[in-house]
C-alpha positions in Angstrom: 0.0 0.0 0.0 1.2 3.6 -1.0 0.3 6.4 1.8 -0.9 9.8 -0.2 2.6 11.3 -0.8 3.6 8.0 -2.3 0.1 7.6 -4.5 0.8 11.3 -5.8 4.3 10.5 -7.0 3.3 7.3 -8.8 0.3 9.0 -10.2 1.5 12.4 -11.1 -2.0 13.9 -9.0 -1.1 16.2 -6.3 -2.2 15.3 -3.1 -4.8 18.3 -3.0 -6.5 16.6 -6.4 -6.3 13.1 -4.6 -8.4 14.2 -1.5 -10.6 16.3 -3.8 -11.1 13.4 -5.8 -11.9 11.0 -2.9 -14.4 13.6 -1.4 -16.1 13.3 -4.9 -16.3 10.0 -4.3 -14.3 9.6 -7.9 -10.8 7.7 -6.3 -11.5 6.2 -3.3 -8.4 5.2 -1.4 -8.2 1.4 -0.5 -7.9 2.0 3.5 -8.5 5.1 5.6 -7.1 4.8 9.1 -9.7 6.3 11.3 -7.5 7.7 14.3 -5.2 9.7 11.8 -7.8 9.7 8.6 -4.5 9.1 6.5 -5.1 7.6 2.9 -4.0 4.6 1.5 -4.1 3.5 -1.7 -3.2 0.1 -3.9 -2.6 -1.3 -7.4 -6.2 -1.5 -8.0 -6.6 2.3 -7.3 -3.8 3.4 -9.7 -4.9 1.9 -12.4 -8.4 4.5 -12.0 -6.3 6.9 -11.3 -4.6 6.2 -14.8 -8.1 5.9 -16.7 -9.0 9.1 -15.0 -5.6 10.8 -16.2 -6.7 9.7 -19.3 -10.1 10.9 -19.6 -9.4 14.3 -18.3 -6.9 15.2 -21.2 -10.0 14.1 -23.3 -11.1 17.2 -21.2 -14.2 15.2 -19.6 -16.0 16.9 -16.6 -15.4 14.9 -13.2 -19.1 14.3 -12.8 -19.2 12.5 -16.6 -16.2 10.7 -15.5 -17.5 9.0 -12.4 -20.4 8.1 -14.1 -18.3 6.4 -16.5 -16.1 4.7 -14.1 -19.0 3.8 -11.5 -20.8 2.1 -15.0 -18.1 0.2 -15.9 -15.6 -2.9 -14.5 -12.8 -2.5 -16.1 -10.5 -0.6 -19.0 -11.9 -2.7 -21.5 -15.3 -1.1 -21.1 -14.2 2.1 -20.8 -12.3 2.2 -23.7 -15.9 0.3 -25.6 -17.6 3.2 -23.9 
């Protein structure tokens, strides 16, 4: 597991875009430790965090986006979509 600071370098978000996005309930982090509320993240989150990368230079609103990515299992569909 990657802690926020570690997510944002593999991902290229800053951390401010990775909370944003996890209060918009678009990149959920895998574990949230509820003493500290620090973030955690996995393998399975950066690969939504690439699609999301990727369908933001297609200059998609956020809201459009989640409804993609909540619609959808895996890269396959969203590239179908």
């Amino acid at each position: 597991m990657l802690s926020i600071g570690g997510f944002s370098r593999a991902t290229g978000f800053p951390i401010k875009t990775l909370r944003f996005y996890h209060d918009r309930g678009l990149l959920i982090p895998s574990y949230v430790d509820e003493q500290t509320g620090y973030r955690y993240y996995d393998d399975s989150n950066l690969e939504r965090a690439r699609i999301i990368a990727q369908l933001r230079q297609m200059e998609l609103p956020l809201d459009q986006i989640k409804e993609i990515l909540d619609r959808h299992e895996d890269e396959s569909d969203v590239l179908d979509h």
